[in-house]
N, CA, C and O atoms as a printed pandas DataFrame, in Angstrom:
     atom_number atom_name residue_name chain_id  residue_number  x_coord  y_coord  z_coord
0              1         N          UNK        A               1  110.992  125.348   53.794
1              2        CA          UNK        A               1  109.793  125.198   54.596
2              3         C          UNK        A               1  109.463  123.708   54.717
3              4         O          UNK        A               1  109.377  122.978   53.730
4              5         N          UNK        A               2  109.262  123.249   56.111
5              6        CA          UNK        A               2  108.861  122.004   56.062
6              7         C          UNK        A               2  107.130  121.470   55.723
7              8         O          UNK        A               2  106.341  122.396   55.911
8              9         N          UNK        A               3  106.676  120.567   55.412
9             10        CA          UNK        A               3  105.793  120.036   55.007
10            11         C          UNK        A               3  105.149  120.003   55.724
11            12         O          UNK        A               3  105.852  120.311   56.687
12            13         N          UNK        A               4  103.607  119.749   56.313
13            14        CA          UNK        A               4  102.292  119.681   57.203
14            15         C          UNK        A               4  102.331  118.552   57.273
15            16         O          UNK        A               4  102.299  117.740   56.349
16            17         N          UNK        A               5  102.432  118.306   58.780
17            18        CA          UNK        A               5  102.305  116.898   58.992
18            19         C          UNK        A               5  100.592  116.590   59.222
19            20         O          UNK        A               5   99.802  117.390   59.724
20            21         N          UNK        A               6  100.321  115.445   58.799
21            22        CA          UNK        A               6   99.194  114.881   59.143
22            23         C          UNK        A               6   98.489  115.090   60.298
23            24         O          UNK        A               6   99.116  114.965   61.349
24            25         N          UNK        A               7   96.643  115.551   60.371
25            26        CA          UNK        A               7   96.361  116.237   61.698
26            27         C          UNK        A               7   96.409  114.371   62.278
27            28         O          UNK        A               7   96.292  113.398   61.533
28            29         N          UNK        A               8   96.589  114.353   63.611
29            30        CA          UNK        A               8   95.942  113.236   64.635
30            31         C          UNK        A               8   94.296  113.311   64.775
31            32         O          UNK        A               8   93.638  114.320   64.524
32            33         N          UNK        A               9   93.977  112.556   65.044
33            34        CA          UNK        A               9   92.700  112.311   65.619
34            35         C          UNK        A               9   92.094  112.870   66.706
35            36         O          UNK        A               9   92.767  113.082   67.715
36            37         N          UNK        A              10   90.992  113.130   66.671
37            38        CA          UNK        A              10   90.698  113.856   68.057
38            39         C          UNK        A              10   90.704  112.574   69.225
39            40         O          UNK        A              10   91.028  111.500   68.719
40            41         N          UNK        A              11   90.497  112.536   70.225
41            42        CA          UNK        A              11   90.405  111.913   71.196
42            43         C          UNK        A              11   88.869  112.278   71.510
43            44         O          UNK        A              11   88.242  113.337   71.490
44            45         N          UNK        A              12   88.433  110.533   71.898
45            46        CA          UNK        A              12   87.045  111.310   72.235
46            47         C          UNK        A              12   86.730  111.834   73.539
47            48         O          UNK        A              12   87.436  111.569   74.513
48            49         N          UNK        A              13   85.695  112.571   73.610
49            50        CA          UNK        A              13   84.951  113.580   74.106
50            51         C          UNK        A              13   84.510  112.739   75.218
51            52         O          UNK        A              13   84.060  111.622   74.963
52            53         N          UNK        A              14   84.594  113.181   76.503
53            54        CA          UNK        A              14   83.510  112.576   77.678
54            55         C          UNK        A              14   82.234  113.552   77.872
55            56         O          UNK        A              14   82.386  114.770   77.973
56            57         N          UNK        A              15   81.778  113.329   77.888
57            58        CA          UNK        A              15   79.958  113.672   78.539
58            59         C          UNK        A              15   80.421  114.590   79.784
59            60         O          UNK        A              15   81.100  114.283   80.764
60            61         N          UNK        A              16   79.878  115.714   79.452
61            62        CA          UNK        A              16   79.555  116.435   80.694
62            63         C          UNK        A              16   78.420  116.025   81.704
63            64         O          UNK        A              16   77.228  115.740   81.590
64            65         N          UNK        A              17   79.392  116.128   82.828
65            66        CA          UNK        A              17   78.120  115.623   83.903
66            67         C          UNK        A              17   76.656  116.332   84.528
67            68         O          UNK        A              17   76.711  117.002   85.559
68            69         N          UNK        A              18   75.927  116.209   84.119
69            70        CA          UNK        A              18   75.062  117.115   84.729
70            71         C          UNK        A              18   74.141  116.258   86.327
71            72         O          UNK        A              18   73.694  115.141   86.582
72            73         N          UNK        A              19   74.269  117.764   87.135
73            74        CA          UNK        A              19   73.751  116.981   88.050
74            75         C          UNK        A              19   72.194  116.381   88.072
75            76         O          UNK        A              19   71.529  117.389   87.833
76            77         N          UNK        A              20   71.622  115.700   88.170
77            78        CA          UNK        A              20   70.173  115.019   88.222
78            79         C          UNK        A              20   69.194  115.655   88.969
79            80         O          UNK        A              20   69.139  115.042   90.035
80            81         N          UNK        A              21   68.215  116.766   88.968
81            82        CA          UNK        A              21   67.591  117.374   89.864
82            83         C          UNK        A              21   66.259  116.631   90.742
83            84         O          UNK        A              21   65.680  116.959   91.778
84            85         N          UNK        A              22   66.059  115.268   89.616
85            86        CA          UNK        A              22   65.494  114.172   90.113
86            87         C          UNK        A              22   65.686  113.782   90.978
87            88         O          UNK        A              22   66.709  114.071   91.599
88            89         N          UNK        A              23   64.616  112.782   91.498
89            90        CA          UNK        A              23   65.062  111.533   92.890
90            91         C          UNK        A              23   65.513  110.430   91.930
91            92         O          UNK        A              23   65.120  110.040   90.830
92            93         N          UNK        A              24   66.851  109.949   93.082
93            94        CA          UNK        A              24   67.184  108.916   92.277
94            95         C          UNK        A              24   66.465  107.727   92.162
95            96         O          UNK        A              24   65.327  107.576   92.607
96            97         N          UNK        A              25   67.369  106.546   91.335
97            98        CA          UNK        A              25   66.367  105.303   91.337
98            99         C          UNK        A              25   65.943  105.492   89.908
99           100         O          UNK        A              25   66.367  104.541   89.251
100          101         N          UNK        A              26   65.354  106.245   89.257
101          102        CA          UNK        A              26   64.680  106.443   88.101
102          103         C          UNK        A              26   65.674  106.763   86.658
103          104         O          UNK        A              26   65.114  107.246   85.674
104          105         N          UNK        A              27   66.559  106.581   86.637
105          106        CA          UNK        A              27   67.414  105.908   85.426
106          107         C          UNK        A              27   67.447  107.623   84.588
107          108         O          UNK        A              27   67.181  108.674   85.172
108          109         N          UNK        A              28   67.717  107.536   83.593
109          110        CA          UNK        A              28   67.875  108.496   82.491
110          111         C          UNK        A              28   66.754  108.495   81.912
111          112         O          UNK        A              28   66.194  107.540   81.373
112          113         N          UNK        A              29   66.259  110.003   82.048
113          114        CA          UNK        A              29   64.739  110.712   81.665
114          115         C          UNK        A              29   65.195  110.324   80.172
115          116         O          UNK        A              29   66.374  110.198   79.839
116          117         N          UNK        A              30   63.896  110.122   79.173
117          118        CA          UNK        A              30   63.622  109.874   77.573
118          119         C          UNK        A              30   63.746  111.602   77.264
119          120         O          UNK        A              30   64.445  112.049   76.354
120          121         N          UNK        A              31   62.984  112.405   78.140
121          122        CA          UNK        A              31   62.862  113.586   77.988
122          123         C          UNK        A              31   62.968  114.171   79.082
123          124         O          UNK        A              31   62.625  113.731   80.179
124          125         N          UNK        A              32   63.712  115.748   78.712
125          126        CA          UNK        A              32   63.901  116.533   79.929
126          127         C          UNK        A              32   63.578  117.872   78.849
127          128         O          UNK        A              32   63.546  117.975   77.623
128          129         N          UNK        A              33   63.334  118.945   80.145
129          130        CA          UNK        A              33   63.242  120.329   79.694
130          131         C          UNK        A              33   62.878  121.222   80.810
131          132         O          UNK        A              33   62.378  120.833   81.865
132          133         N          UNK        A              34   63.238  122.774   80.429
133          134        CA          UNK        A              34   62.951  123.690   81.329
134          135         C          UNK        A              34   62.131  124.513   80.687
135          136         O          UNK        A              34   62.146  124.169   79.506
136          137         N          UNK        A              35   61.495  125.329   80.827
137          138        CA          UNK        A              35   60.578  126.723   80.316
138          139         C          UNK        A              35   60.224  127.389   81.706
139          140         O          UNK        A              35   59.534  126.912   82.606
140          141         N          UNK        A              36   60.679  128.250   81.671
141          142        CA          UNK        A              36   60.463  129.490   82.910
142          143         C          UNK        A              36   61.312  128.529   84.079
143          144         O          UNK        A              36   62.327  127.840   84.189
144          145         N          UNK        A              37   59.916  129.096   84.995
145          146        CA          UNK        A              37   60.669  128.552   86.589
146          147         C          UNK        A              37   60.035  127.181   86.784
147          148         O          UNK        A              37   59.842  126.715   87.906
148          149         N          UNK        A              38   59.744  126.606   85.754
149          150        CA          UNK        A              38   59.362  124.934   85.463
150          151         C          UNK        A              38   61.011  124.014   84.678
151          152         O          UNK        A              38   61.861  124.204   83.809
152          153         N          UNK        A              39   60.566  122.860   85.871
153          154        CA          UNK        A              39   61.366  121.319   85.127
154          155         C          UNK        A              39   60.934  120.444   84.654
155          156         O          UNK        A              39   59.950  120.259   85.371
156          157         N          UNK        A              40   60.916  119.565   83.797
157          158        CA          UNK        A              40   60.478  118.778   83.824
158          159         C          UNK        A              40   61.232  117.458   83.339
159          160         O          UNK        A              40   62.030  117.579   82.410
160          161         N          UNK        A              41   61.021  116.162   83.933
161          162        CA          UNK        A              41   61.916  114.806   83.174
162          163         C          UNK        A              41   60.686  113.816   82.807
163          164         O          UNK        A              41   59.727  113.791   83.578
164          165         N          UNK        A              42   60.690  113.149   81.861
165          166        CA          UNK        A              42   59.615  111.879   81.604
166          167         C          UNK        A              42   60.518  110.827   81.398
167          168         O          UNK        A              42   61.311  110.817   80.457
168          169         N          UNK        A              43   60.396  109.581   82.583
169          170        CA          UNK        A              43   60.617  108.144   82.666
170          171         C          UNK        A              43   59.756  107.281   82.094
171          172         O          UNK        A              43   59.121  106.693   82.969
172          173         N          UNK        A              44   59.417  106.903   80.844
173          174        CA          UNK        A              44   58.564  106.449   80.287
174          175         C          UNK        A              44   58.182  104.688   81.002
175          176         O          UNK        A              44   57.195  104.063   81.389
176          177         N          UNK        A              45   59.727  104.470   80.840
177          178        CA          UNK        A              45   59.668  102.571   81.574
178          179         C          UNK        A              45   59.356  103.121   83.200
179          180         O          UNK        A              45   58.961  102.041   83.639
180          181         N          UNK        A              46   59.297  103.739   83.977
181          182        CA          UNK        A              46   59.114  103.604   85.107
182          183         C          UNK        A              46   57.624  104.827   85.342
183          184         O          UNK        A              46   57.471  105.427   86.406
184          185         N          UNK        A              47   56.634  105.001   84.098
185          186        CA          UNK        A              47   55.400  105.559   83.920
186          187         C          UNK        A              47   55.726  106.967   85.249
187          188         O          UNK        A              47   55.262  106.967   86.389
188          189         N          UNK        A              48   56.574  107.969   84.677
189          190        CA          UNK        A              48   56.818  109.005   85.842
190          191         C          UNK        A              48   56.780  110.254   84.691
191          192         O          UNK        A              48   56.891  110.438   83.479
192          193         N          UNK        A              49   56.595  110.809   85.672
193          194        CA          UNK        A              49   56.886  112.599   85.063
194          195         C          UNK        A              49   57.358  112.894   86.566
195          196         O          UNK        A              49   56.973  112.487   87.662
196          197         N          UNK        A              50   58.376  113.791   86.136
197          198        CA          UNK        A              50   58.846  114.639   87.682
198          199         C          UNK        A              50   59.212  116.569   87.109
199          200         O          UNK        A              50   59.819  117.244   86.277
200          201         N          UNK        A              51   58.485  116.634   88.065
201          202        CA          UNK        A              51   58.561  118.537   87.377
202          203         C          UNK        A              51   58.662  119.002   88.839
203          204         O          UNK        A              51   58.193  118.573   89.894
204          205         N          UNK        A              52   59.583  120.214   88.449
205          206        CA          UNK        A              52   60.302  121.285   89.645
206          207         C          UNK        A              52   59.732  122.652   88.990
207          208         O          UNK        A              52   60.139  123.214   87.973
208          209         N          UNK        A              53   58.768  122.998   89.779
209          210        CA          UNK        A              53   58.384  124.032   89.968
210          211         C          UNK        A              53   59.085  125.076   91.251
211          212         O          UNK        A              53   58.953  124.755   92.432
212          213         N          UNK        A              54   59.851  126.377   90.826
213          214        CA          UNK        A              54   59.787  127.324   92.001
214          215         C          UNK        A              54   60.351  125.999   93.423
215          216         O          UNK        A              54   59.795  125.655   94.466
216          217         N          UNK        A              55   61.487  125.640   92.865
217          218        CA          UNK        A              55   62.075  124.612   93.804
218          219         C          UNK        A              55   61.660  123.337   94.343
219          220         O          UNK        A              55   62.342  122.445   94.847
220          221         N          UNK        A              56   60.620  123.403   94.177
221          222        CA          UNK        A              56   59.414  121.748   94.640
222          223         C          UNK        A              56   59.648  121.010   93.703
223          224         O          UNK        A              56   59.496  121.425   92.554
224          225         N          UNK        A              57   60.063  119.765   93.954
225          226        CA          UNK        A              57   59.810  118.716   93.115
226          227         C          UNK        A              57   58.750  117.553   93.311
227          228         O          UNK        A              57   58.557  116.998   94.393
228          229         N          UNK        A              58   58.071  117.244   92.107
229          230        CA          UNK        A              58   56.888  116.394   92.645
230          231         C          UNK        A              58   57.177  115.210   91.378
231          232         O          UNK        A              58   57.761  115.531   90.343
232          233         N          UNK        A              59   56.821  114.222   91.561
233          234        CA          UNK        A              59   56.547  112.888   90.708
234          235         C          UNK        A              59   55.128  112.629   90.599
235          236         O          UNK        A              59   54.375  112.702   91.570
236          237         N          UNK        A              60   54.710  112.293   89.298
237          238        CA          UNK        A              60   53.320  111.695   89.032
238          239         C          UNK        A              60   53.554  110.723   88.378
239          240         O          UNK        A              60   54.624  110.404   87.860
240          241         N          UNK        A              61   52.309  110.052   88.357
241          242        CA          UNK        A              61   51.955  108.573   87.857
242          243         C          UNK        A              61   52.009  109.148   86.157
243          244         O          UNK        A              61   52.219  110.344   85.959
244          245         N          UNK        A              62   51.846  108.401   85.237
245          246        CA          UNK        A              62   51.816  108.738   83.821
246          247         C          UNK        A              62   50.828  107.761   83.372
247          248         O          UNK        A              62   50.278  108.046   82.308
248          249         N          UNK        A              63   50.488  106.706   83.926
249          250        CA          UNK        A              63   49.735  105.566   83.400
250          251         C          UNK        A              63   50.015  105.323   81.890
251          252         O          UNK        A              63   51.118  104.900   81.546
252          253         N          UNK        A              64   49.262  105.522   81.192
253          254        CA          UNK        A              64   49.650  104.733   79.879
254          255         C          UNK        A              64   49.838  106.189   78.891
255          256         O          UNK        A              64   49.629  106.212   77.678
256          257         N          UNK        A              65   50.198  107.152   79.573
257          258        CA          UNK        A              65   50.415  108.218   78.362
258          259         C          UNK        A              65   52.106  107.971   78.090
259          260         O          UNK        A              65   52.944  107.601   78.913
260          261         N          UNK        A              66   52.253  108.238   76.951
261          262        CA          UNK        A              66   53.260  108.333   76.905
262          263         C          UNK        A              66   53.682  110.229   76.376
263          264         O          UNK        A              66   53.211  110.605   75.303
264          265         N          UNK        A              67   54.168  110.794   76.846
265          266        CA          UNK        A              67   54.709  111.661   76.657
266          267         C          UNK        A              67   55.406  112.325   75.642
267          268         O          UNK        A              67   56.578  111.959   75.725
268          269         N          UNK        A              68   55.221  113.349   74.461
269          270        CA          UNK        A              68   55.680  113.488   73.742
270          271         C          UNK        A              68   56.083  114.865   73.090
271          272         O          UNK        A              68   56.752  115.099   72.083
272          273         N          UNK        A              69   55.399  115.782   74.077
273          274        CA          UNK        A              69   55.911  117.184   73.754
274          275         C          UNK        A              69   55.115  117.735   74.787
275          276         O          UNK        A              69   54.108  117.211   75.265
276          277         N          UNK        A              70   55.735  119.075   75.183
277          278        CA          UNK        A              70   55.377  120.028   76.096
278          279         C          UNK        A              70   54.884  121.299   75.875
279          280         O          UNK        A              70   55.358  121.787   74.849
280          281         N          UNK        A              71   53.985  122.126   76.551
281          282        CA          UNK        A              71   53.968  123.502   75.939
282          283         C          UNK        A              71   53.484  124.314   77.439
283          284         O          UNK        A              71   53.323  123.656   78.467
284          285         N          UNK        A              72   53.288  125.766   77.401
285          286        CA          UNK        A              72   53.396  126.157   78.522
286          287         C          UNK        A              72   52.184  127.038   78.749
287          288         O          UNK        A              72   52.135  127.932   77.903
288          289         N          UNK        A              73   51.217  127.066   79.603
289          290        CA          UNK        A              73   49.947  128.057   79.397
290          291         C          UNK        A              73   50.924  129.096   80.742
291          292         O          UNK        A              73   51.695  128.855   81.671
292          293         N          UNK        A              74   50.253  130.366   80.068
293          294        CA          UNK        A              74   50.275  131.434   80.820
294          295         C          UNK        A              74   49.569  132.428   81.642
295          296         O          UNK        A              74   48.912  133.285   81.051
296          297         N          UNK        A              75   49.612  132.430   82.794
297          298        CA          UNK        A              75   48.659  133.459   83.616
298          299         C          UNK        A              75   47.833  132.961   84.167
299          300         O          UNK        A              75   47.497  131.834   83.806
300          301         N          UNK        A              76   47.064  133.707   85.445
301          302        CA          UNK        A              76   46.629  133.151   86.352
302          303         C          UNK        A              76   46.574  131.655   86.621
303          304         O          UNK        A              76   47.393  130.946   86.035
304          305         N          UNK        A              77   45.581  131.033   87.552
305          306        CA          UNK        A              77   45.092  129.910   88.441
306          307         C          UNK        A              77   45.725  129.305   87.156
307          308         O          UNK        A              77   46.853  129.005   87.548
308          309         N          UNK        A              78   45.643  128.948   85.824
309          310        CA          UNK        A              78   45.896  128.131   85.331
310          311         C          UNK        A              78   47.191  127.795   84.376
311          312         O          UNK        A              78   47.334  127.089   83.378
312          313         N          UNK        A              79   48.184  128.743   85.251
313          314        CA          UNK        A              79   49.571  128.611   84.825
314          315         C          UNK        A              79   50.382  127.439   84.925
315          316         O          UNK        A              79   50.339  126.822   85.990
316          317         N          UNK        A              80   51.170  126.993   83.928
317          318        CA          UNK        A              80   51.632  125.667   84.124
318          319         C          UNK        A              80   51.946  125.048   83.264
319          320         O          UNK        A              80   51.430  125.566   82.274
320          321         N          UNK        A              81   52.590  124.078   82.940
321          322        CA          UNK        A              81   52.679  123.168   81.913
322          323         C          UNK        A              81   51.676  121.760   81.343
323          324         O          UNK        A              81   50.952  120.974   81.953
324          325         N          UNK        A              82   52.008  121.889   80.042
325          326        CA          UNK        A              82   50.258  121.228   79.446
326          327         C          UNK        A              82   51.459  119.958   78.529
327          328         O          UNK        A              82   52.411  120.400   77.885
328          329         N          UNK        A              83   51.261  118.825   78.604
329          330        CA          UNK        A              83   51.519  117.900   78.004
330          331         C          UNK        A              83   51.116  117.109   76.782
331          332         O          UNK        A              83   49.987  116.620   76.814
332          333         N          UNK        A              84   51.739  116.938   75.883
333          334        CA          UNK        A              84   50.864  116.075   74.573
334          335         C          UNK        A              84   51.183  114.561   75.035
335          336         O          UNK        A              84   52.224  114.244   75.610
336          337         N          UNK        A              85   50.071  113.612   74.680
337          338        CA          UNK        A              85   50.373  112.681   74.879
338          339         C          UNK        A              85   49.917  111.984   73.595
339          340         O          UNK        A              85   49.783  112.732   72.627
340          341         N          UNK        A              86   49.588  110.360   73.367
341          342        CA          UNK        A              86   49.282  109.700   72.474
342          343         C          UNK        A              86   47.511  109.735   72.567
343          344         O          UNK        A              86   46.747  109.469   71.639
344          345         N          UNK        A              87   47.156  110.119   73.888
345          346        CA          UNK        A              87   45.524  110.384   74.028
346          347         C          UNK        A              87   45.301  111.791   74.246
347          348         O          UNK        A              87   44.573  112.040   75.206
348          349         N          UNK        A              88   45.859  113.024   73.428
349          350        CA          UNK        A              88   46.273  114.512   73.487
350          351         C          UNK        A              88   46.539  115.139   75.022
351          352         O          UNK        A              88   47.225  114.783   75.981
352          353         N          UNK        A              89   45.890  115.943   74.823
353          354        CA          UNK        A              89   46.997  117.271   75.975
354          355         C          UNK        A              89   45.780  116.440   77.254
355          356         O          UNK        A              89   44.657  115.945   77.349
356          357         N          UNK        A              90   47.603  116.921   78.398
357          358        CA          UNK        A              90   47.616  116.100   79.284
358          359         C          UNK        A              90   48.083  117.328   80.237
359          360         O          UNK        A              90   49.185  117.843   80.045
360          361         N          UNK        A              91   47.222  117.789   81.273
361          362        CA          UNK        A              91   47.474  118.586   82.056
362          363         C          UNK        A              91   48.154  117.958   83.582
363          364         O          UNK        A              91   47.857  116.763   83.604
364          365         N          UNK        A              92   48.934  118.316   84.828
365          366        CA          UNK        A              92   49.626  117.981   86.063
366          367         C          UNK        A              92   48.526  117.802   87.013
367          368         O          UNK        A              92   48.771  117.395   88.148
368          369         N          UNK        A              93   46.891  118.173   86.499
369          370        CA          UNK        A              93   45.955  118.017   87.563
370          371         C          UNK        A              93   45.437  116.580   86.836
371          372         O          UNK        A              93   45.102  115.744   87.675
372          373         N          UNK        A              94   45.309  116.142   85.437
373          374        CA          UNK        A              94   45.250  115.262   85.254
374          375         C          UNK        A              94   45.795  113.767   86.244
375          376         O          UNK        A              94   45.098  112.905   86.780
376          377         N          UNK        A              95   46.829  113.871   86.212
377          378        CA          UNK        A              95   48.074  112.884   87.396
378          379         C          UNK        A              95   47.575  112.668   88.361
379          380         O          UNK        A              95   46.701  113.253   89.001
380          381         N          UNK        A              96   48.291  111.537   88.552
381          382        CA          UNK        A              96   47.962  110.919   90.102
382          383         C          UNK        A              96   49.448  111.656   90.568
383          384         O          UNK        A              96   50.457  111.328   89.944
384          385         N          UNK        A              97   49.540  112.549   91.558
385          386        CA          UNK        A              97   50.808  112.737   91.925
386          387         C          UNK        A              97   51.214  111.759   93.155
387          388         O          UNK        A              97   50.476  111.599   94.127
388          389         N          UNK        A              98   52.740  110.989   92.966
389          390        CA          UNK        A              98   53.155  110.292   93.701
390          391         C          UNK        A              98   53.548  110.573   95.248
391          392         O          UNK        A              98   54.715  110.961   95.303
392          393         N          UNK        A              99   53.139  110.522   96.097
393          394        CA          UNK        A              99   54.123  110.596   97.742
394          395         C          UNK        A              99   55.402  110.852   98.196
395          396         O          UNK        A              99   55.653  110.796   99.400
C-alpha cells in the first residue's frame, strides 16, 4: 500500500457576485437585510438608507443617525420597518426621502 500524500492547499475562494438591488454610485452597504417583502441597505459615509418594499425602491437621507439594527412592526397602517439608531428607534416616516 502506498503512503498518503500530503493534502495541497485549497485555492482561494472568489466572492460570489451578488447583484446590487441598489442605485448605483453608493459603494458597498455597512449593512444589508431582508425581512418579508422588505430590503433594506445602510450607506453610512454617503448618510443613505435604501429599502425595497413590494418592488419600489426609495433612498432617504439618514442625517446623523447612524444605523445599527433593524426590527419589523406588524399589521395595519403601521407596517414596516423600525430602525435603531445611536438617538433610538428610527422609523421611514422619520426620513427625508430622497428624489
Amino acid at each position: 500500500m502506498e503512503p498518503m500524500k500530503p493534502m495541497q492547499p485549497m485555492a482561494p475562494m472568489t466572492p460570489m457576485e451578488k447583484a446590487a438591488w441598489w442605485p448605483p454610485g453608493l459603494g458597498s452597504p455597512a449593512t444589508v437585510g431582508a425581512q418579508d417583502d422588505w430590503r433594506y441597505a445602510f450607506f453610512p459615509d454617503e448618510r443613505r438608507l435604501v429599502v425595497e418594499h413590494s418592488g419600489k425602491v426609495t433612498q432617504y437621507d439618514t442625517g446623523d443617525h447612524a444605523i445599527v439594527g433593524v426590527s419589523q412592526r406588524q399589521g395595519g397602517s403601521g407596517a414596516g420597518l423600525v430602525f435603531t439608531s445611536q438617538h433610538g428607534l428610527v422609523t421611514l416616516a422619520m426620513l427625508d426621502p430622497i428624489p
